[in-house]
C-alpha positions as CSV (number, residue, x, y, z in Angstrom):
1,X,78.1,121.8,187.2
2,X,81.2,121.5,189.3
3,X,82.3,118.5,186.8
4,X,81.7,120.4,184.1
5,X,84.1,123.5,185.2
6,X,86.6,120.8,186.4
7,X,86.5,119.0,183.4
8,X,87.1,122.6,181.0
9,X,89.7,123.8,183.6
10,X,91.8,120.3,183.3
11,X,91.4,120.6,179.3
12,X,93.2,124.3,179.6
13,X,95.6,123.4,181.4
14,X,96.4,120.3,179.3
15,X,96.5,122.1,175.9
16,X,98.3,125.6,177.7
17,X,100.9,122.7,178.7
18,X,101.0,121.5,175.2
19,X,101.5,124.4,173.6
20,X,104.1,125.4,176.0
21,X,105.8,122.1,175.5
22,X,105.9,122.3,171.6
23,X,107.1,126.0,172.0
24,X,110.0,125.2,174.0
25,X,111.0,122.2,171.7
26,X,110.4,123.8,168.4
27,X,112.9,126.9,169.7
28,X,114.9,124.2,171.4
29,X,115.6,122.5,167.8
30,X,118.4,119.7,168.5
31,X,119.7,121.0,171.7
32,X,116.0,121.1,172.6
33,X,115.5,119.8,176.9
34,X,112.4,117.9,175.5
35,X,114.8,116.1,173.6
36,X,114.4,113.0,175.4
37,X,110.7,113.1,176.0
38,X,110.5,113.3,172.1
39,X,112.2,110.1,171.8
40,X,110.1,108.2,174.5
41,X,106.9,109.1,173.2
42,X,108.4,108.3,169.0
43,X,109.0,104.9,170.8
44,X,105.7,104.7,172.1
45,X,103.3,106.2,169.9
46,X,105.8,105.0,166.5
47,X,103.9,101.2,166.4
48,X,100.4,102.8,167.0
49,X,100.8,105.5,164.0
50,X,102.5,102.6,161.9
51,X,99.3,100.2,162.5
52,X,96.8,103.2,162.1
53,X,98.7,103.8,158.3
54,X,98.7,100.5,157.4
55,X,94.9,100.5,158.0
56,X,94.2,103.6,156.8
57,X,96.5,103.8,153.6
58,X,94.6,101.3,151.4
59,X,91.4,103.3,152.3
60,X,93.3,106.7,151.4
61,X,94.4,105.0,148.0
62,X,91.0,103.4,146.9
63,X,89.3,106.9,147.8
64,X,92.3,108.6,145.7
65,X,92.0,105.9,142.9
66,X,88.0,106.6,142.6
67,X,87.7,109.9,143.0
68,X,90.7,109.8,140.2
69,X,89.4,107.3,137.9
70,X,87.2,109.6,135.8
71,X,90.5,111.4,135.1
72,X,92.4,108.7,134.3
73,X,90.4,107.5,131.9
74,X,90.0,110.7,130.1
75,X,93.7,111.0,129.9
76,X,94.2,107.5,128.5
77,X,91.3,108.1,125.7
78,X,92.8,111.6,124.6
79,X,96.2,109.4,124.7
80,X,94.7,106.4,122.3
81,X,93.2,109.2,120.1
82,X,96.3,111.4,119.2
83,X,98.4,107.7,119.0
84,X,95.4,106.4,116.6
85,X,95.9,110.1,114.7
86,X,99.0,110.0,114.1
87,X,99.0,106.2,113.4
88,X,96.8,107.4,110.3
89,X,99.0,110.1,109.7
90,X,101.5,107.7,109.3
91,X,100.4,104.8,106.9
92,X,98.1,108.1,104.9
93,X,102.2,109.5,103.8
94,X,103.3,106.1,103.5
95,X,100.4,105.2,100.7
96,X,100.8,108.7,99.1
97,X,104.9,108.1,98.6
98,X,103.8,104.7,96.9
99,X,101.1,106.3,94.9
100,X,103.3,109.1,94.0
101,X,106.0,106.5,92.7
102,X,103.4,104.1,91.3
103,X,102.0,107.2,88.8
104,X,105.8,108.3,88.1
105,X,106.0,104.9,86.5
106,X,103.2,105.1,85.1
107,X,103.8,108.3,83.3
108,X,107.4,107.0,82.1
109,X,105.6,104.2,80.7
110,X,102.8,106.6,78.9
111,X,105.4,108.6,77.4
112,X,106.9,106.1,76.3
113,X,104.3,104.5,73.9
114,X,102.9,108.3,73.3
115,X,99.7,107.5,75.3
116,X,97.6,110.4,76.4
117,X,96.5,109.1,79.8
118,X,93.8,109.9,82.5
119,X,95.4,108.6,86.0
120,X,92.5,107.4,88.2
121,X,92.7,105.0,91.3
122,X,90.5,101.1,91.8
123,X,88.2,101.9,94.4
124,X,86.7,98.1,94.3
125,X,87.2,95.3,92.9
126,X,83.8,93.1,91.1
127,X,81.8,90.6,93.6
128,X,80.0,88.5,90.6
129,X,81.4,86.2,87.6
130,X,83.1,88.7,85.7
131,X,86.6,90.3,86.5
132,X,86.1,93.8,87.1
133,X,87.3,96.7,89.0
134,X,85.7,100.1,90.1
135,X,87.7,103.2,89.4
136,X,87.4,106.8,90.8
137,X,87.1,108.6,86.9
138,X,83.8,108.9,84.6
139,X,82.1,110.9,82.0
140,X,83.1,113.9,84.0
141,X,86.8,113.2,83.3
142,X,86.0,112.5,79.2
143,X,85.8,108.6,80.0
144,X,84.0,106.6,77.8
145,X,83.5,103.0,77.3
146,X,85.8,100.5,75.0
147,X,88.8,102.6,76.2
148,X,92.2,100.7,77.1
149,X,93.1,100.5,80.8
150,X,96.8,99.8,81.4
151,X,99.1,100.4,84.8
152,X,102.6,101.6,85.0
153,X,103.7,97.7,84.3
154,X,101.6,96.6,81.4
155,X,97.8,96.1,80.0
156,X,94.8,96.3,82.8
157,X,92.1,95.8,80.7
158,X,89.5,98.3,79.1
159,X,86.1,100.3,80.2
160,X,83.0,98.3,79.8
161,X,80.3,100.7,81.7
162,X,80.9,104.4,82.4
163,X,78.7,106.3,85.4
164,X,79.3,110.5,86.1
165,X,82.2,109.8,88.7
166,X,82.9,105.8,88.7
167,X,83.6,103.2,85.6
168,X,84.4,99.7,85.1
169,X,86.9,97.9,84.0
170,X,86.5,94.2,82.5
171,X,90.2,92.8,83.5
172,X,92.2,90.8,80.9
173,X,91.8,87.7,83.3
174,X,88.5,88.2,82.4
175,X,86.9,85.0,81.0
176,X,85.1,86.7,78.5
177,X,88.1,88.7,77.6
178,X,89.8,88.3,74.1
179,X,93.0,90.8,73.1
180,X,94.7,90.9,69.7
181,X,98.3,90.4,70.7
182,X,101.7,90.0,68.5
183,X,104.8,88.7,69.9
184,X,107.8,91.0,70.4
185,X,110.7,91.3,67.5
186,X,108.1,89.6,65.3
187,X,105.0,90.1,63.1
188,X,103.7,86.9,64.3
189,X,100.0,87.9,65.5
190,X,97.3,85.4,67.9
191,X,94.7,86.1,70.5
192,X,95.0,86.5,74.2
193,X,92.7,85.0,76.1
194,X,91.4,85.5,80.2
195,X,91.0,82.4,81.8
196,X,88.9,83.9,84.8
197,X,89.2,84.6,88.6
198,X,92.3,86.8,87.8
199,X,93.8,83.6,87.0
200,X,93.7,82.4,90.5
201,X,92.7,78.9,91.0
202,X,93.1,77.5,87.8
203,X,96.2,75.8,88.4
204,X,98.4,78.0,85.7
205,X,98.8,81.1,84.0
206,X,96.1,84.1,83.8
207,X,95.7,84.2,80.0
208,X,96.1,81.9,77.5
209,X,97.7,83.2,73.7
210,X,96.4,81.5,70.5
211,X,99.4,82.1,68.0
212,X,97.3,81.7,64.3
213,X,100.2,80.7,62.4
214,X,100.7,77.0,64.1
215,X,104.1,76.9,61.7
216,X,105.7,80.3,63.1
217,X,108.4,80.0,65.8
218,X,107.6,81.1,69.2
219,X,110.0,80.3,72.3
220,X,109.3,80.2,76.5
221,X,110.6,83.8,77.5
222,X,108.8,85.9,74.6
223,X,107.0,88.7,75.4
224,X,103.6,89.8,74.1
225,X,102.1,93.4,73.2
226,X,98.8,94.5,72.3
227,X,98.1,94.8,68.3
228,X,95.6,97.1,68.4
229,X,92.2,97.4,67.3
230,X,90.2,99.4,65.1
231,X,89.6,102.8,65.5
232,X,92.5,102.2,68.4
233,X,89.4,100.7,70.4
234,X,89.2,99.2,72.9
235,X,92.8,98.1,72.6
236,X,95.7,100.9,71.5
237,X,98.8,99.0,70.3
238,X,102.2,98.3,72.3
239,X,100.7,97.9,75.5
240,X,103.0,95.0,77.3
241,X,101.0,92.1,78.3
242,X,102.7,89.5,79.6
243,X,105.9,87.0,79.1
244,X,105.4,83.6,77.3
245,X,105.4,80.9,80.0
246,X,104.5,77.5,78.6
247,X,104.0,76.3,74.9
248,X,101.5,73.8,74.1
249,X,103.4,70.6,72.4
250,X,102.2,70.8,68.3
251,X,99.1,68.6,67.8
252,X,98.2,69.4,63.8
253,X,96.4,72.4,64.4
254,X,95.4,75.5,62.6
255,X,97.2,77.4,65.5
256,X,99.6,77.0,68.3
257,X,98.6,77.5,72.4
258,X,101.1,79.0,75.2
259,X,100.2,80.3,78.1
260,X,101.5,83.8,79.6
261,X,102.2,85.2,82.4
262,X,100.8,88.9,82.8
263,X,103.1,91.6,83.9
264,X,100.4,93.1,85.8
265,X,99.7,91.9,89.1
266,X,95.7,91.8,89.0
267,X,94.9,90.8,92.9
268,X,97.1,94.2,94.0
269,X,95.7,97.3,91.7
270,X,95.7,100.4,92.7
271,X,97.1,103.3,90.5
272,X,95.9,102.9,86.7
273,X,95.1,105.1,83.8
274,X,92.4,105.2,81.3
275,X,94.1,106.2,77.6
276,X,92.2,109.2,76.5
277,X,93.9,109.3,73.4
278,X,96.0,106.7,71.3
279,X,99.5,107.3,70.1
280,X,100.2,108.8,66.6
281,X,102.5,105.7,65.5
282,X,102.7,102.1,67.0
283,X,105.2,102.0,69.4
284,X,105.5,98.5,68.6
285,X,108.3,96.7,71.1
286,X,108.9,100.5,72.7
287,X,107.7,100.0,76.1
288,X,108.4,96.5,76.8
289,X,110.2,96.4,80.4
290,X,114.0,95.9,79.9
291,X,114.9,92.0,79.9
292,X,116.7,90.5,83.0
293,X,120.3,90.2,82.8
294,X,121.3,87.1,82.8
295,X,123.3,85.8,85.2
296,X,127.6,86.1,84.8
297,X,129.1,82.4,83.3
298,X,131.4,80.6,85.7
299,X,134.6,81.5,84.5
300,X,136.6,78.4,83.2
301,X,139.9,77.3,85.0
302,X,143.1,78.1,82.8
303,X,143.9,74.9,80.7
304,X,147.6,74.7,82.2
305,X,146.3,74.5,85.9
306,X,146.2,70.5,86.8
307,X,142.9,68.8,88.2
308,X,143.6,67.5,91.6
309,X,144.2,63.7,91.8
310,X,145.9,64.2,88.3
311,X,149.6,63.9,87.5
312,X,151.5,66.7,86.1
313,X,152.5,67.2,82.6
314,X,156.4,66.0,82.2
315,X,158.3,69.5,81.3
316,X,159.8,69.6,77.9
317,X,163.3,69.6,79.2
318,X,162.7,66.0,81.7
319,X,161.1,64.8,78.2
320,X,164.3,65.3,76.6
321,X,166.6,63.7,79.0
322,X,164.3,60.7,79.1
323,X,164.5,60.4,75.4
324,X,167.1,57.7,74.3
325,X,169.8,59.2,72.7
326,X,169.7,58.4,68.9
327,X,165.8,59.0,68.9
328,X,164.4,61.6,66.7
329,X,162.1,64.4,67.8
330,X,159.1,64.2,65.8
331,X,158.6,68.1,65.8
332,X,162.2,68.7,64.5
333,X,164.6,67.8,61.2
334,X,167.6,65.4,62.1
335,X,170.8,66.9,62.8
336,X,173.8,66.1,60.3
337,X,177.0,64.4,61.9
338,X,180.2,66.0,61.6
């Protein structure tokens, strides 16, 4: 018992002392008398504190960083989300600015040829043997089957099956594929042919043109158009389809081969249009693209400017004092003497 109260009465007057102390150098501030004893005991117990922190920091921080982790993670998902969002956001205006210019064209190029179009967009492209795309337009939208499909450059294809919301097209790549064509700023009429694969692989141009006449001129550089077909179906006239690329040397036939290069880019489709309704007069060569200009001559040096390394003309007056005198000029009459 008596260690007990000893030991309670030496703990009072420890902390009474303490608190006393702290008073004194708190009111004290930097005039405090404890001064001194402040700085013995920072020099004493500094090292100790320093030590304890250094073990007890990375313990602090790995508690903090668990109990914080949950958070953290959170934060970084809603983060990725709203970057993924507006990432979308993003590339979704970018494909409708394109879109929107890709169906301007493509309604210049309609109006042009008097085509009353259906705009509709490939959703897929065929897996088998044929060359086909899916579009989003069907029966629904008054599609029907054996109608021309063309882009705001030149001639897609036309409808071969027709569902409620979806229909395909048969490209003009298409193997299977055979067009009535006429070259431009002629009556000269032939066949246009797919060579299959979209023309990829085969080493040369997408569709191959059978001119009939084997005796009528045709030249690298000449554009073809659709003739048209029956009933306007499945081919309305004027449609561009390609530029001449390669002419087949004469071998005695009935008809004359060249090989064209579509305008239509058939690996990248995307905006197209079904023509609902032909054109009340052949547009013939109307909507043809406009023909690259060619490229400025070199402009030829004046004749009077000397090559270099050659000598200059005499003038006309060192010509006459080298002439002997007595010698006639052969450009003028002899003079009389007195």
């Amino acid at each position: 018992m008596k260690d007990t109260r000893r030991t309670r009465v030496v703990l009072g007057a420890l902390l009474i002392t303490a608190l006393a102390m702290i008073t004194i150098d708190y009111r004290g501030g930097e005039h405090s008398p404890l001064r001194g004893l402040r700085g013995i005991g920072a020099a004493v117990f500094g090292p100790v504190e320093r030590a304890s922190a250094s073990v007890v920091r990375p313990v602090g921080n790995t508690f903090d960083a668990i109990t914080d982790a949950p958070g953290e993670r959170r934060r970084a998902d809603r983060l990725e989300r709203e970057n993924q969002k507006l990432r979308e956001q993003l590339r979704a205006g970018r494909l409708d600015q394109d879109r929107s210019a890709q169906l301007q064209r493509l309604l210049g190029t309609a109006g042009m040829g008097g085509y009353k179009i259906r705009a509709a967009q490939v959703i897929s492209a065929g897996q088998g043997f044929e060359d086909t795309v899916t579009i989003d337009v069907g029966s629904r939208n008054g599609i029907r089957t054996d109608m021309t499909v063309m882009s705001a450059e030149g001639l897609v294809g036309r409808v071969t099956r027709v569902g409620p919301a979806t229909a395909t097209v048969l490209l003009a790549t298409d193997q299977t594929s055979s067009i009535g064509s006429r070259l431009e700023d002629s009556k000269e009429i032939g066949i246009v042919e797919g060579r299959g694969r979209r023309g990829l692989g085969n080493g040369g141009s997408p569709l191959r043109f059978q001119l009939l006449d084997a005796a009528a001129p045709m030249r690298v550089g000449q554009r073809v158009v659709t003739l048209g077909s029956q009933g306007e179906r499945p081919y309305v006239p004027g449609v561009p389809i390609g530029v001449v690329e390669r002419i087949d040397s004469a071998s005695g036939g009935l008809t004359r081969t060249a090989y064209v290069r579509p305008f239509v880019r058939f690996t990248s489709l995307d905006v197209v249009a079904v023509v609902v309704a032909p054109p009340k007069t052949d547009p013939r060569d109307a909507v043809l693209p406009p023909k690259p200009t060619p490229p400025p001559a070199p402009t030829p040096k004046p004749s009077g400017t000397p090559s270099p390394g050659a000598s200059p003309s005499a003038s006309p007056e060192s010509s006459r004092k080298a002439r002997p005198r007595g010698t006639k000029s052969p450009t003028t009459r002899p003079t009389t003497g007195d």
